[in-house]
C-alpha positions as protocol buffer text, in pm:
chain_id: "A"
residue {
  index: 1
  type: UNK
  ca { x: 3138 y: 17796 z: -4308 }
}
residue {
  index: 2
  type: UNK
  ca { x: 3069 y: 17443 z: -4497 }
}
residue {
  index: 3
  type: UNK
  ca { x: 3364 y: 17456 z: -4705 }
}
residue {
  index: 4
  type: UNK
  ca { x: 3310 y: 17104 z: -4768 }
}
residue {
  index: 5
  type: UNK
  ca { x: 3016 y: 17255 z: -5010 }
}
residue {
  index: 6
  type: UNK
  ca { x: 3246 y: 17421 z: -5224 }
}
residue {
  index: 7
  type: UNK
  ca { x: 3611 y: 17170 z: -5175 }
}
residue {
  index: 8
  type: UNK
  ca { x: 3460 y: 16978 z: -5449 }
}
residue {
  index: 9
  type: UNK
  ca { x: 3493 y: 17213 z: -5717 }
}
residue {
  index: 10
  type: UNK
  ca { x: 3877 y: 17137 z: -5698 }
}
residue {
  index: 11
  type: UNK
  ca { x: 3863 y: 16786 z: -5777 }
}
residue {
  index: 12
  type: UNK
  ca { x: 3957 y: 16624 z: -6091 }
}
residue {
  index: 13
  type: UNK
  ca { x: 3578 y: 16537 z: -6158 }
}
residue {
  index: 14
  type: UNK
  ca { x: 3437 y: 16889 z: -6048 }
}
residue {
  index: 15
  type: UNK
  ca { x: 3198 y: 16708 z: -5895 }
}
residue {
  index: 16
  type: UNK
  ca { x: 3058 y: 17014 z: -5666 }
}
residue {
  index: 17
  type: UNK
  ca { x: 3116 y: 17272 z: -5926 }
}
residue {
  index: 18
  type: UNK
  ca { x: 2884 y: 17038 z: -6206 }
}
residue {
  index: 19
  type: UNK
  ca { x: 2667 y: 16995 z: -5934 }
}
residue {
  index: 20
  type: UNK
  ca { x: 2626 y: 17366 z: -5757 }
}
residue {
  index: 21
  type: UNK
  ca { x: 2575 y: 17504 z: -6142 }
}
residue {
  index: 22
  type: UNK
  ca { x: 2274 y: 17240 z: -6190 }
}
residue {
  index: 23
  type: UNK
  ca { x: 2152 y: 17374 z: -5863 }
}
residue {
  index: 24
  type: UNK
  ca { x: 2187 y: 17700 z: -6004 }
}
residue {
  index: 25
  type: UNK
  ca { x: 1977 y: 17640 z: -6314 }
}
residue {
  index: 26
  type: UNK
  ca { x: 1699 y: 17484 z: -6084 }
}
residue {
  index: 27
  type: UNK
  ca { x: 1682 y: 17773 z: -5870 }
}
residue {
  index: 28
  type: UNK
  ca { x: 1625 y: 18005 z: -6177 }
}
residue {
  index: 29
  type: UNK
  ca { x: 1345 y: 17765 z: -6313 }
}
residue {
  index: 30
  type: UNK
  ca { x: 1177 y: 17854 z: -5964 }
}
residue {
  index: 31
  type: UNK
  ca { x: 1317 y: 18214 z: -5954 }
}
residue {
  index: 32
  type: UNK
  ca { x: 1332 y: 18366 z: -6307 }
}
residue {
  index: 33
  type: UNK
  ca { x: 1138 y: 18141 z: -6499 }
}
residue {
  index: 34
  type: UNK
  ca { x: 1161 y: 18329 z: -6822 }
}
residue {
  index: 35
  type: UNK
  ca { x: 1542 y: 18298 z: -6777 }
}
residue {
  index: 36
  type: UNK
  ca { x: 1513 y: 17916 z: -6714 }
}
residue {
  index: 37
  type: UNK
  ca { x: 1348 y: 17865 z: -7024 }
}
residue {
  index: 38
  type: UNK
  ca { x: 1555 y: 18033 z: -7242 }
}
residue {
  index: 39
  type: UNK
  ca { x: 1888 y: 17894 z: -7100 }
}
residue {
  index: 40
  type: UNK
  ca { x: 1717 y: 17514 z: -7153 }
}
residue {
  index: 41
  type: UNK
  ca { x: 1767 y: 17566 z: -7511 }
}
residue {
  index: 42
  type: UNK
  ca { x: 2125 y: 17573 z: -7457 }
}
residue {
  index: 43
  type: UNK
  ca { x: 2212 y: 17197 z: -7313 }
}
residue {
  index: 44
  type: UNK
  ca { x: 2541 y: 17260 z: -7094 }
}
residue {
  index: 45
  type: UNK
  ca { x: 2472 y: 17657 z: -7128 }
}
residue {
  index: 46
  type: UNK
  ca { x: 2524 y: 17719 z: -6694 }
}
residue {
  index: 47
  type: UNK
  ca { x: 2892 y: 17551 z: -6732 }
}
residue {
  index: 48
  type: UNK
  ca { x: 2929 y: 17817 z: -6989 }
}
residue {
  index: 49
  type: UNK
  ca { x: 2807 y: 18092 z: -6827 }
}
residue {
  index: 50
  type: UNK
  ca { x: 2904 y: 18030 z: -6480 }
}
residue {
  index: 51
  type: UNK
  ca { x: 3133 y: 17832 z: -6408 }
}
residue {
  index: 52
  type: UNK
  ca { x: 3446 y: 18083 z: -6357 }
}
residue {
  index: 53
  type: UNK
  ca { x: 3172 y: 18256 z: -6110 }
}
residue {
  index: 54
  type: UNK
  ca { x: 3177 y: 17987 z: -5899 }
}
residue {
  index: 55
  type: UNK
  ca { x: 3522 y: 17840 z: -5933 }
}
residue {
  index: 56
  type: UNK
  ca { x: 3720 y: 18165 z: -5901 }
}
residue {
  index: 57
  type: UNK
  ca { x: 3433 y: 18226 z: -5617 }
}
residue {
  index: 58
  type: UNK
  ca { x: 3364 y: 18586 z: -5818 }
}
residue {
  index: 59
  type: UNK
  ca { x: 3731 y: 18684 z: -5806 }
}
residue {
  index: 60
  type: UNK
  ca { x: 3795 y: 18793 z: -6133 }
}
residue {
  index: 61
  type: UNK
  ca { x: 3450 y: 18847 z: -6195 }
}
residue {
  index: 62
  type: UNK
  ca { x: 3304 y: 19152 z: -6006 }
}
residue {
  index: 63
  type: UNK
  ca { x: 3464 y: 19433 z: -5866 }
}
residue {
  index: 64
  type: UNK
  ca { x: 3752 y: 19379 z: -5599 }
}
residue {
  index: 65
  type: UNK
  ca { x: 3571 y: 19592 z: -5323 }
}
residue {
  index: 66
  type: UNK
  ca { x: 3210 y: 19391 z: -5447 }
}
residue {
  index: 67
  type: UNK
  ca { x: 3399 y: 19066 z: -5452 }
}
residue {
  index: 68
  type: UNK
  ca { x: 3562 y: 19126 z: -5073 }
}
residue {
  index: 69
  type: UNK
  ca { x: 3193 y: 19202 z: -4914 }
}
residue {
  index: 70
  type: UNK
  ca { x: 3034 y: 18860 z: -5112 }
}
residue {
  index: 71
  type: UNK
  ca { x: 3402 y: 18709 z: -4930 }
}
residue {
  index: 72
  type: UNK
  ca { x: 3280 y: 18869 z: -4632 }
}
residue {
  index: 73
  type: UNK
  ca { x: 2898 y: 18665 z: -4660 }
}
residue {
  index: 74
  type: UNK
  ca { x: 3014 y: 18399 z: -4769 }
}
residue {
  index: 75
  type: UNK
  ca { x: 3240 y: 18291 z: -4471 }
}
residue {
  index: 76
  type: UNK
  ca { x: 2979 y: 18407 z: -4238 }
}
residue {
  index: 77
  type: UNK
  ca { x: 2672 y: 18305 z: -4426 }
}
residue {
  index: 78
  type: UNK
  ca { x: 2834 y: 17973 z: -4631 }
}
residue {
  index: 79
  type: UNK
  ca { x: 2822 y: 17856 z: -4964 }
}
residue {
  index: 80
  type: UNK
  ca { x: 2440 y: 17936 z: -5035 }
}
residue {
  index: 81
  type: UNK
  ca { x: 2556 y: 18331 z: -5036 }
}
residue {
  index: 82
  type: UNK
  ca { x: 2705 y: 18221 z: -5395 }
}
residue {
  index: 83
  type: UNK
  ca { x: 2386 y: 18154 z: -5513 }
}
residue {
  index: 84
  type: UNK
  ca { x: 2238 y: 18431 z: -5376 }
}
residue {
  index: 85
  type: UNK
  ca { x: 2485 y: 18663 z: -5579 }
}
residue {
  index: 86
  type: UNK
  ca { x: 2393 y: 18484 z: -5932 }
}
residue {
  index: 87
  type: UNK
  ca { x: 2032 y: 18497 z: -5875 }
}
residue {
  index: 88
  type: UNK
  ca { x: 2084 y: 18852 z: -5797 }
}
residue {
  index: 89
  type: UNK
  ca { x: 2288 y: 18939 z: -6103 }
}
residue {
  index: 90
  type: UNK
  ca { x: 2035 y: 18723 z: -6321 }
}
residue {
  index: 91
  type: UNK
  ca { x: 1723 y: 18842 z: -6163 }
}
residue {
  index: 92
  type: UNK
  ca { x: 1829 y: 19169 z: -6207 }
}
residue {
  index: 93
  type: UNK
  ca { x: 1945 y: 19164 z: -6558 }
}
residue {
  index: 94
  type: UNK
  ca { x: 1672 y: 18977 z: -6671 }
}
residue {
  index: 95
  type: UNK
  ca { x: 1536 y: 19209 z: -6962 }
}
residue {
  index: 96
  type: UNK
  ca { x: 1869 y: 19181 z: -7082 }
}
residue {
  index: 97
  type: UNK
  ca { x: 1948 y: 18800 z: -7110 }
}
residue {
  index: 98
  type: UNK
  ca { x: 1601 y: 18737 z: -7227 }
}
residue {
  index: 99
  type: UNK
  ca { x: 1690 y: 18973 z: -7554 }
}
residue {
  index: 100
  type: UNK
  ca { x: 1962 y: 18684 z: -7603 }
}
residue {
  index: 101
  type: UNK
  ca { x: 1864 y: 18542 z: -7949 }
}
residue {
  index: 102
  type: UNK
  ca { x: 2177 y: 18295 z: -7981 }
}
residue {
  index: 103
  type: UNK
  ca { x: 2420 y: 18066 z: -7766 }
}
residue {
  index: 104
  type: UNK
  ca { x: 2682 y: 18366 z: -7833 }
}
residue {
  index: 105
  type: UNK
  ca { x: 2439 y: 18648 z: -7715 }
}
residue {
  index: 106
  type: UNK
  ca { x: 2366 y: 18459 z: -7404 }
}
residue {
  index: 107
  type: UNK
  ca { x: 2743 y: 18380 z: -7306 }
}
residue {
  index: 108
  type: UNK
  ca { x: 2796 y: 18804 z: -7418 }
}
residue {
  index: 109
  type: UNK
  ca { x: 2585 y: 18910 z: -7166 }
}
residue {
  index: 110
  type: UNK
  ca { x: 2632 y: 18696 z: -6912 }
}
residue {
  index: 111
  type: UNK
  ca { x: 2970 y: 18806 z: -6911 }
}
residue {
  index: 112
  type: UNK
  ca { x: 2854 y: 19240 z: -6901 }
}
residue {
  index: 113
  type: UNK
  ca { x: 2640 y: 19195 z: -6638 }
}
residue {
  index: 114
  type: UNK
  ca { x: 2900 y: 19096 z: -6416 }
}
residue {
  index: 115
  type: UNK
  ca { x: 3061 y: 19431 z: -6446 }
}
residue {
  index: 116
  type: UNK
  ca { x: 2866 y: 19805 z: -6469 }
}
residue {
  index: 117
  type: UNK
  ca { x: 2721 y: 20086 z: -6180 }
}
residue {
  index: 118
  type: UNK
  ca { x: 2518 y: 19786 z: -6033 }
}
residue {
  index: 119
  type: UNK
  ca { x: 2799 y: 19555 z: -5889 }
}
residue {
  index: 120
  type: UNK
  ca { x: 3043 y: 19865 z: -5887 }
}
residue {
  index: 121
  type: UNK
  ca { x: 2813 y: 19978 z: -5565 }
}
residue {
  index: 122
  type: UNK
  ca { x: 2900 y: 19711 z: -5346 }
}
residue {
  index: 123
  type: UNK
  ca { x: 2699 y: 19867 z: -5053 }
}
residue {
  index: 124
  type: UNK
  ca { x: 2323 y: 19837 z: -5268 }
}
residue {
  index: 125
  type: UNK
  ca { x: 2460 y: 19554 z: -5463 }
}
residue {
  index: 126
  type: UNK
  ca { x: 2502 y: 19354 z: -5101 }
}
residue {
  index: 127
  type: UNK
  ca { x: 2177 y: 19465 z: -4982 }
}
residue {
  index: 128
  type: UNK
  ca { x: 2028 y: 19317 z: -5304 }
}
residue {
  index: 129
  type: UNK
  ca { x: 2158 y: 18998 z: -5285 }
}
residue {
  index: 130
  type: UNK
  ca { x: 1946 y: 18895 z: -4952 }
}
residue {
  index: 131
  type: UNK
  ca { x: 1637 y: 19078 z: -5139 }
}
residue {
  index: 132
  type: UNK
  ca { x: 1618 y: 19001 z: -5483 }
}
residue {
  index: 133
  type: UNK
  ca { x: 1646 y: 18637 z: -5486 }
}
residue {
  index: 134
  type: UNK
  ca { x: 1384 y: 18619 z: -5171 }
}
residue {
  index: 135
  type: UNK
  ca { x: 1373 y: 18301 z: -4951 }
}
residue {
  index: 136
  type: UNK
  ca { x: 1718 y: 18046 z: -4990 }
}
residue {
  index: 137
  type: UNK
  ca { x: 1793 y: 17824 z: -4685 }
}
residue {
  index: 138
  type: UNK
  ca { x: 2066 y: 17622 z: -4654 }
}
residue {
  index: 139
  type: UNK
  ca { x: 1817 y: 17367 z: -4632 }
}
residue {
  index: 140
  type: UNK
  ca { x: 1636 y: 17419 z: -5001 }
}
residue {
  index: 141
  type: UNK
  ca { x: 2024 y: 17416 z: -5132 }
}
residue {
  index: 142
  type: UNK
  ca { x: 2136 y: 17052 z: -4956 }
}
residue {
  index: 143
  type: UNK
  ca { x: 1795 y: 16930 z: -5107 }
}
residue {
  index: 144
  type: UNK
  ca { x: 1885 y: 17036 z: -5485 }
}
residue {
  index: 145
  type: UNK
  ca { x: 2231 y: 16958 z: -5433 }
}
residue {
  index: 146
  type: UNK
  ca { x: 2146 y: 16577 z: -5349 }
}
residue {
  index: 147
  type: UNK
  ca { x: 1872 y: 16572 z: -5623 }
}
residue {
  index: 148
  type: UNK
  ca { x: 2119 y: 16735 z: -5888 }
}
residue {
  index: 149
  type: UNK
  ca { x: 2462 y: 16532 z: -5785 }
}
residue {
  index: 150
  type: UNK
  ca { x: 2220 y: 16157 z: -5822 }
}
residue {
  index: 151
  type: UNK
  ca { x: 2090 y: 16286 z: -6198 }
}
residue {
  index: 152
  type: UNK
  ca { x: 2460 y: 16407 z: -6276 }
}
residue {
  index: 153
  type: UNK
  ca { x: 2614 y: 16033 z: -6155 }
}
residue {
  index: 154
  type: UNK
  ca { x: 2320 y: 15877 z: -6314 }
}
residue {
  index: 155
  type: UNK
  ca { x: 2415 y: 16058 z: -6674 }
}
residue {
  index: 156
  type: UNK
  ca { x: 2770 y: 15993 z: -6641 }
}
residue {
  index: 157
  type: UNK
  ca { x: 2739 y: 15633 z: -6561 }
}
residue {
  index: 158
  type: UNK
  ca { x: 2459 y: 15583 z: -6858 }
}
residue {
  index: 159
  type: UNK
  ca { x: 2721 y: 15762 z: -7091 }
}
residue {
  index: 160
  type: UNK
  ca { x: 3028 y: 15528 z: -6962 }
}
């Protein structure tokens, strides 16, 4: 596993987690468009919604037996199996996030469909997660992680 992907969430600029949750919201824009374009109303909206996902690395987010088989992928598989588990949960829940009329709806029900029969069945939830989302190589992930970590340094230097 890389866990050089994911060390960075731990440092005191977050740099990986700011960047892996910008990756995030451009693999929905290519993924769940509908999604995408709803969350851009929200600037910042993926720290809000996400960001214990990846930090905690699901922990306290799904179910224990869920969370131990995602473990499982993601020391086997690395850090793109992450990705693969929030595209899953947002793919699938689409209808629902898109009935999001507020900043307060959309952090609401990003924090339900974490939870419910669908990530309770860790067995079909697992088999989902290299369905759903489709194609995601390591590959695609190291390209929007490079593209996403230059416009985050390029912000933070132009706000300094």
């Amino acid at each position: 596993m890389h866990f050089a992907d994911i060390v960075d969430y731990y440092s005191p600029a977050m740099m990986g987690l700011k960047t892996d949750q910008e990756v995030l919201g451009e693999l929905v824009k290519t993924k769940a468009p509908a999604v995408a374009q709803l969350m851009a109303q929200y600037p910042g909206i993926w720290t809000l919604v996400v960001s214990r996902w990846f930090i905690c690395l699901y922990i306290d987010i799904l179910p224990i037996e869920t969370v131990l088989r995602v473990w499982d992928c993601l020391f086997y598989e690395g850090s793109k199996v992450l990705f693969r588990v929030a595209l899953t949960l947002i793919i699938h829940h689409q209808p629902e996030i898109l009935r999001a009329r507020s900043l307060a709806d959309v952090c609401q029900c990003f924090k339900q469909i974490t939870s419910g029969a669908f990530t309770l069945d860790c067995h079909t939830f697992m088999q989902k997660i290299f369905t759903e989302p489709g194609s995601l190589s390591m590959a695609t992930i190291d390209k929007l992680r490079e593209k996403c970590r230059k416009r985050i340094l390029e912000e933070e230097s132009g706000q300094s």
